[in-house]
C-alpha positions in Angstrom: 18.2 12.3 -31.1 14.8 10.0 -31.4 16.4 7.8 -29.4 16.2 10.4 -26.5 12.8 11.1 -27.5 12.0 7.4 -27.6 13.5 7.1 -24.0 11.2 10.3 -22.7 7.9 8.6 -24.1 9.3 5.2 -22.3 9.4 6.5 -18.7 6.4 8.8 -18.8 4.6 5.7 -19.2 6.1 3.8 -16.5 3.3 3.0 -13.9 4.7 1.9 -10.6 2.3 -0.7 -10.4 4.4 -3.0 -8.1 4.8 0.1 -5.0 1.5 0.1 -5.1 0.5 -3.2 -4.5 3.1 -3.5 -1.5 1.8 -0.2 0.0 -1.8 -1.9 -0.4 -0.3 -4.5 1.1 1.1 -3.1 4.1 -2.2 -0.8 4.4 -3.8 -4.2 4.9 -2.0 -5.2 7.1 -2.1 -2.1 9.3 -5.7 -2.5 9.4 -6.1 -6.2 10.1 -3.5 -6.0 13.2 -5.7 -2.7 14.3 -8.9 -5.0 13.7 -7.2 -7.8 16.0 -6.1 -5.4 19.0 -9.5 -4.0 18.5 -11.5 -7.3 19.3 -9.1 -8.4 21.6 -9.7 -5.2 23.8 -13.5 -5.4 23.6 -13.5 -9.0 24.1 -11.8 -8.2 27.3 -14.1 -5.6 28.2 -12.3 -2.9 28.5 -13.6 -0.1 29.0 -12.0 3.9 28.8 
């Protein structure tokens, strides 16, 4: 039975610290290709 115990403690302590760096990761990503179409439009001069 600690063994089960032990096991609880284990995964309440897991930090999913890899997800989070690919989901900061993409987020980045997101933004920078936003940024790009963004500076590409007003370098254009377009105008709504």
């Amino acid at each position: 039975m600690s063994d089960q115990v032990g096991d609880v403690a284990r995964e309440e302590e897991f930090h999913p610290r890899g997800t989070i760096a690919v989901v900061a990761i993409f987020v980045a990503t997101l933004i920078l290709l936003w940024l790009s179409i963004y500076l590409i439009l007003i370098a254009r001069g377009v105008t709504v």
